[in-house]
C-alpha positions as CSV (number, residue, x, y, z in Angstrom):
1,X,38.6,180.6,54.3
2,X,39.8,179.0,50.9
3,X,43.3,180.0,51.7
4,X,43.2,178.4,55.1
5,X,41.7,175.4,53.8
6,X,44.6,175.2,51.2
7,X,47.2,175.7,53.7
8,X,46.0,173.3,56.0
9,X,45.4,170.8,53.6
10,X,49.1,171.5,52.4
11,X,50.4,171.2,55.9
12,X,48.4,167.5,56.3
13,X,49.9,165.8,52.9
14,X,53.4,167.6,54.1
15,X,52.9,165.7,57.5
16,X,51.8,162.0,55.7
17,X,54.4,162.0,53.4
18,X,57.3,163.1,56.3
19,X,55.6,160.6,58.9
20,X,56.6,157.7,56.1
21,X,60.6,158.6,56.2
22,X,60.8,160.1,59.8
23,X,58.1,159.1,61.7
24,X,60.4,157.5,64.5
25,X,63.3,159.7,64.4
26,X,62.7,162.0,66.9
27,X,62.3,161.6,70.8
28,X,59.1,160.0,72.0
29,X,58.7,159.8,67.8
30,X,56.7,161.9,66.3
31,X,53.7,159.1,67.4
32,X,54.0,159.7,71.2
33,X,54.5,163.6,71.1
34,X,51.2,163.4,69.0
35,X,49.5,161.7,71.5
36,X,51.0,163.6,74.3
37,X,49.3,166.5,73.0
38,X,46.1,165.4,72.0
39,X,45.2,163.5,75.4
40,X,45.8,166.4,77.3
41,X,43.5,168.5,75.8
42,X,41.3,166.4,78.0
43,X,42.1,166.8,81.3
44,X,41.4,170.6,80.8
45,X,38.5,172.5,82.6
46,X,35.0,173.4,80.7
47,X,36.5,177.0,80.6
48,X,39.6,175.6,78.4
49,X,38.7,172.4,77.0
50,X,36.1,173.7,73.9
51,X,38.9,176.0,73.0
52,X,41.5,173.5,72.9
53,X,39.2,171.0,71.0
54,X,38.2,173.0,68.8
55,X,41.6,173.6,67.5
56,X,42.8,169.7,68.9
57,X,44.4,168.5,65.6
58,X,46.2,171.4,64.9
59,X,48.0,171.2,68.6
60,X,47.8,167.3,67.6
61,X,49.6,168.1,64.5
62,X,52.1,170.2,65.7
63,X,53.6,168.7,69.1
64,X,56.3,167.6,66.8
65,X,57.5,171.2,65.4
66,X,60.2,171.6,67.8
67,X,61.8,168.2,66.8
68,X,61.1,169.5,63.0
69,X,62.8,172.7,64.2
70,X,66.3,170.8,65.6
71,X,66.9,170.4,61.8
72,X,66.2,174.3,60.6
73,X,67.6,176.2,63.9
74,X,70.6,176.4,65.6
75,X,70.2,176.8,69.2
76,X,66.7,174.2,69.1
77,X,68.5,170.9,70.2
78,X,69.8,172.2,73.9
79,X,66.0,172.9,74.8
80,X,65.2,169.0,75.0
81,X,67.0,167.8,77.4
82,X,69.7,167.9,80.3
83,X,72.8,166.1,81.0
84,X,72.6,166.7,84.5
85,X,75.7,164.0,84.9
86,X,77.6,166.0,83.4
87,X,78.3,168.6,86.4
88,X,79.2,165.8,89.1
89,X,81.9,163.2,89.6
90,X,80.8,159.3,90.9
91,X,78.5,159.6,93.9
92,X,77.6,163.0,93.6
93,X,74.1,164.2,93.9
94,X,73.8,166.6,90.4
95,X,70.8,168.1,92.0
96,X,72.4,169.4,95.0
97,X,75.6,170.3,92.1
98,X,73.3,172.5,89.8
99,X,71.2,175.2,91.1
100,X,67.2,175.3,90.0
101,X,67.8,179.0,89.3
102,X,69.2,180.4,86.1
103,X,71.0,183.3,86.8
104,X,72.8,180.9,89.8
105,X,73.4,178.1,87.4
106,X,74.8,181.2,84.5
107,X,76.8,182.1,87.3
108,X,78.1,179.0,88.6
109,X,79.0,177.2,85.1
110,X,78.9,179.9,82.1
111,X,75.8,180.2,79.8
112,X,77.6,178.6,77.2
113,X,78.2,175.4,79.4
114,X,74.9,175.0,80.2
115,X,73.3,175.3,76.3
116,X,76.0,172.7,75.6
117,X,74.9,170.3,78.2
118,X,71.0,171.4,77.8
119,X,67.9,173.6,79.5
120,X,65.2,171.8,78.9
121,X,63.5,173.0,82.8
122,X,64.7,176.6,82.2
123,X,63.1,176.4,78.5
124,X,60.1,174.7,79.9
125,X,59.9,177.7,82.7
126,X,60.3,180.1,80.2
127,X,57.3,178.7,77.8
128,X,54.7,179.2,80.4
129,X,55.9,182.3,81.1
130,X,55.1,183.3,77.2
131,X,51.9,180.9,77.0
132,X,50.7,183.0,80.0
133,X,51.3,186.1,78.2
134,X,49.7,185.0,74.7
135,X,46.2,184.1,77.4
136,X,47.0,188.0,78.4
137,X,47.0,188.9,74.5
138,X,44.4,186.6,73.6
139,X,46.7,185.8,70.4
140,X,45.3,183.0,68.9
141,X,48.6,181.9,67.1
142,X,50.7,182.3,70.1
143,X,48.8,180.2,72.1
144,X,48.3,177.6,69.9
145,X,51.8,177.6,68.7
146,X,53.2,177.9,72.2
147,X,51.0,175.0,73.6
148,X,51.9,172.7,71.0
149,X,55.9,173.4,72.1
150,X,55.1,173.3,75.5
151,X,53.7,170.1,75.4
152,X,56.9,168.7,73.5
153,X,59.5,169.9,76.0
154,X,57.5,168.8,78.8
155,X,57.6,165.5,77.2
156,X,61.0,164.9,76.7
157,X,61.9,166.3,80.1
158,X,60.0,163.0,81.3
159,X,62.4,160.6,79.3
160,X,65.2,159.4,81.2
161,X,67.4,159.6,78.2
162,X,67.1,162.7,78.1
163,X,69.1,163.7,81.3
164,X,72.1,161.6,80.8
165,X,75.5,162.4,78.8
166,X,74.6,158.7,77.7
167,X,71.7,159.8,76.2
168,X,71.5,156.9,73.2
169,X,73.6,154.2,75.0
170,X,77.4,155.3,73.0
171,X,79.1,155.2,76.4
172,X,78.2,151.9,77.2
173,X,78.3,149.7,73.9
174,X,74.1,150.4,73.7
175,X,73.8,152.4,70.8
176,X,70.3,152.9,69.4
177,X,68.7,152.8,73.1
178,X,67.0,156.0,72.6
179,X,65.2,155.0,70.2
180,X,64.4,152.4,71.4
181,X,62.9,153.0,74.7
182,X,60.6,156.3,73.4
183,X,60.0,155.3,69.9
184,X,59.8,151.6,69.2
185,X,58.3,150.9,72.3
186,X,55.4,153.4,72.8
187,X,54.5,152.3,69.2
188,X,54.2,148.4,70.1
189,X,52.5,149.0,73.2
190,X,50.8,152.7,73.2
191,X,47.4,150.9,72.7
192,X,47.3,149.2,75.8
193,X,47.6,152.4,77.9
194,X,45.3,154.0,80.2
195,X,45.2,157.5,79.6
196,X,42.8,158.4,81.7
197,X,45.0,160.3,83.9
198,X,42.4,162.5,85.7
199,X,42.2,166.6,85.6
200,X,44.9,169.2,84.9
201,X,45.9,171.1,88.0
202,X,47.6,174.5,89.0
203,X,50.9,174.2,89.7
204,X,52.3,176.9,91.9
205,X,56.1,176.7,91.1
206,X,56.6,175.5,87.7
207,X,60.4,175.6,87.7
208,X,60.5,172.9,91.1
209,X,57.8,171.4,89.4
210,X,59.4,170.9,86.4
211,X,63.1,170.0,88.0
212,X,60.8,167.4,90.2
213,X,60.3,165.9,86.5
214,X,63.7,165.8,85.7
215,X,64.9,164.5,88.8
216,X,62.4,161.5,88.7
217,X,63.4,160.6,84.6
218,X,67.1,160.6,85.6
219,X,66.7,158.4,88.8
220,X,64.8,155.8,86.0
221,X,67.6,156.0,83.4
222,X,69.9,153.5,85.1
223,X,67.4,151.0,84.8
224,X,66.6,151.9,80.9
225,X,70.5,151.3,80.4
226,X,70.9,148.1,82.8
227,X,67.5,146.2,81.7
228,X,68.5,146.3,78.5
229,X,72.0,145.1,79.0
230,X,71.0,142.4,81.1
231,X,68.0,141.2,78.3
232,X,70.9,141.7,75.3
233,X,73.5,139.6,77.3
234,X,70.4,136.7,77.4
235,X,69.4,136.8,74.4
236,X,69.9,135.4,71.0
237,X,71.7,138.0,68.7
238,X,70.1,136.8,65.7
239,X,66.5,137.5,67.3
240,X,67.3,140.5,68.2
241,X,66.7,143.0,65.6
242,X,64.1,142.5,62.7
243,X,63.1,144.4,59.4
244,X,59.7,145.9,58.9
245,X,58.4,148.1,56.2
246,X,58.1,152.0,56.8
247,X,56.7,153.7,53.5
248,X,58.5,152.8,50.8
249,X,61.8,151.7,52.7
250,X,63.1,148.4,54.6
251,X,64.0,149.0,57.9
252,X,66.1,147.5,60.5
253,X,64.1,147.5,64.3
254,X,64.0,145.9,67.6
255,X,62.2,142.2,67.1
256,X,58.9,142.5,68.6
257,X,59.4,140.1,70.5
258,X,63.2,141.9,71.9
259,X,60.9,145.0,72.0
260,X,58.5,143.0,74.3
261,X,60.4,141.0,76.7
262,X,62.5,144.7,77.7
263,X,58.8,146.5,78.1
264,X,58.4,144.1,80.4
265,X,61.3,144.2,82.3
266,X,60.7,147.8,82.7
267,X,57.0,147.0,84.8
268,X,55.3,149.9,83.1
269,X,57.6,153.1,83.0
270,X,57.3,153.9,79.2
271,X,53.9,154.1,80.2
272,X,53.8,155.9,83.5
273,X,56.5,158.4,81.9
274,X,54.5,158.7,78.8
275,X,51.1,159.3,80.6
276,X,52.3,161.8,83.0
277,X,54.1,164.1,80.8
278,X,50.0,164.1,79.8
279,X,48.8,165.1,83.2
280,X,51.8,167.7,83.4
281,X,50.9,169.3,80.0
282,X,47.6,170.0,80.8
283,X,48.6,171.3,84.2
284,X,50.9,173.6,82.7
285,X,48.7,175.0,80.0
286,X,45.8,175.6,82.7
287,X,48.3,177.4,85.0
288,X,49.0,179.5,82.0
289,X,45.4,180.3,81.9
290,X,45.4,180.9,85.6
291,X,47.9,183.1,85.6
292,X,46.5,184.7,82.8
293,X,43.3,186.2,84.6
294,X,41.8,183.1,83.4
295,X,40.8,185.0,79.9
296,X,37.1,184.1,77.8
297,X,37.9,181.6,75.5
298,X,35.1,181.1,74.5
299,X,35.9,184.3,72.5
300,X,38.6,183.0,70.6
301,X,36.5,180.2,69.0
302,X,35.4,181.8,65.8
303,X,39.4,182.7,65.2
304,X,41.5,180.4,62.8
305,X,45.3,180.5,62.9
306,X,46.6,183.2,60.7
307,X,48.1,183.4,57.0
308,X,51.2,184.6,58.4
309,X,51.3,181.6,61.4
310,X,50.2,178.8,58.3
311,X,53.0,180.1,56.1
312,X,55.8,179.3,59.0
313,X,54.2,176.3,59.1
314,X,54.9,175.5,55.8
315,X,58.1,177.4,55.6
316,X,59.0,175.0,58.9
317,X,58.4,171.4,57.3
318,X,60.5,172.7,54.0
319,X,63.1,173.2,56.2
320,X,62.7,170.0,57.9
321,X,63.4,168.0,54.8
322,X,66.4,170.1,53.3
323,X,68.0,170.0,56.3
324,X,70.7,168.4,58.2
325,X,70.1,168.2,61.8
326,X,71.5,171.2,63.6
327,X,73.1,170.0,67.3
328,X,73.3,165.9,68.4
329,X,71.5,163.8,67.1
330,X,69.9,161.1,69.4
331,X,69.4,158.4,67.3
332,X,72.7,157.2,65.6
């Protein structure tokens, strides 16, 4: 137990010290994926829900590994998002272009094509698929490792930005727009949400499911792009932007009151996006479970995350800062 309590308390002043440099440089920031997380470890049944609050901060915690993980493995970045444009010309429907299924979509436009272009429904498929076998193994590590990435893939399969080749505005003069919408915002206004977004469900098909997801966050991503056009067009480009204090640095921001005024405009979808990519993680976790035989957890409650599973932890975040990130970056 003293070795566990020294790794954990190494992985939490790891975590404080990164949140003051990095804290919004990653997609819904390292905030909203946090919150993501932890909120649906509420809508769970009374068969899951001790199991998953027992061990809430350390899912908490790590809902921002695979973000961390974009800047230690090759291969990580594709599994966030799509750029379902990408397939079709002007006018053409990309979701009657690209096929749902895999091995159709492999055949139809190479593997290598579509892990250029990104697989974040396939990957989020695939997860359940191993979260449902970790239930079947009762491994404590993979299912809390598992659930934590789970629940960030799921999450960034509900930003519209995250569908689009113009995923951070380059295309059309609005550089910084990724950001902007899933970091800066949910951080102004996360406090006025209502997460109270009622009881995980089974989901029969994950993979519609999840393309369901997809297709709704790119059918919002023209009006993330034009909003913000329009508001940038009216107003004052010195009011714009602002600098705030992050840690130890200066940094330049959307004003508040920029940040404000395009929340607005929006009528809510940072928050609907934000607070059903809850509902959806907690769905998916319990289908796991379902799918699982709906295993004891009760069981697994004495069980602490291993050596072995604390040391890639920690191995994980000293990659994080050495690194360069491997793939695009979002945020330019």
């Amino acid at each position: 137990m003293k070795f566990i309590a020294k790794y954990v308390l190494s992985i939490i002043v790891i975590a404080v010290v990164l949140s003051f440099f990095q804290e919004t440089a990653e997609s819904w920031g390292f905030f909203g994926h946090r919150k993501i997380n932890r909120m649906a470890v509420f809508t769970l049944p009374p068969e899951m829900i001790k199991f998953y609050k027992k061990n809430i901060e350390y899912i908490t915690e790590h809902a921002v590994d695979p973000d961390k993980r974009r800047y230690a493995a090759e291969g990580e970045a594709p599994r966030h998002y799509i750029d379902i444009d990408h397939y079709v010309h002007a006018g053409e429907d990309p979701f009657a272009v690209v096929p749902q299924n895999w091995f159709d979509a492999v055949d139809k436009f190479t593997e290598d094509t579509l892990q250029a272009y990104g697989i974040v429904p396939w990957h989020v498929n695939v997860m359940v698929i191993r979260l449902t076998k970790a239930f079947e193994e009762k491994n404590v590590d993979r299912i809390l490792h598992l659930s934590a990435d789970l629940g960030h893939y799921i999450g960034d399969s509900h930003v519209p930005l995250h569908t689009t080749e113009n995923y951070n505005g380059q295309l059309t003069g609005q550089r910084g727009i990724h950001g902007f919408w899933e970091s800066r915002l949910p951080e102004l206004k996360a406090k006025d949400y209502d997460y109270f977004v009622g009881r995980a469900e089974y989901v029969e098909d994950i993979l519609e499911d999840e393309w369901q997801t997809v297709k709704a966050s790119f059918a919002a991503k023209d009006s993330v792009l034009d909003f913000e056009r329009k508001l940038n067009d009216e107003f004052p480009s010195d009011q714009k932007y602002s600098h705030e204090n992050r840690g130890a640095s200066l940094v330049k921001t959307y004003s508040e009151e920029y940040s404000n005024k395009y929340h607005d405009m929006m009528n809510g979808m940072v928050e609907r996006r934000l607070t059903q990519s809850i509902i959806k993680v907690g769905s998916y976790w319990y289908t796991a479970w379902v799918n699982a035989g709906q295993p004891d957890l009760s069981k697994l409650l004495e069980r602490e995350p291993s050596k072995k599973q604390l040391e890639k932890n920690i191995e994980l975040d000293k990659n994080y800062r050495n690194n360069k990130i491997k793939g695009r970056e979002h945020q330019d």
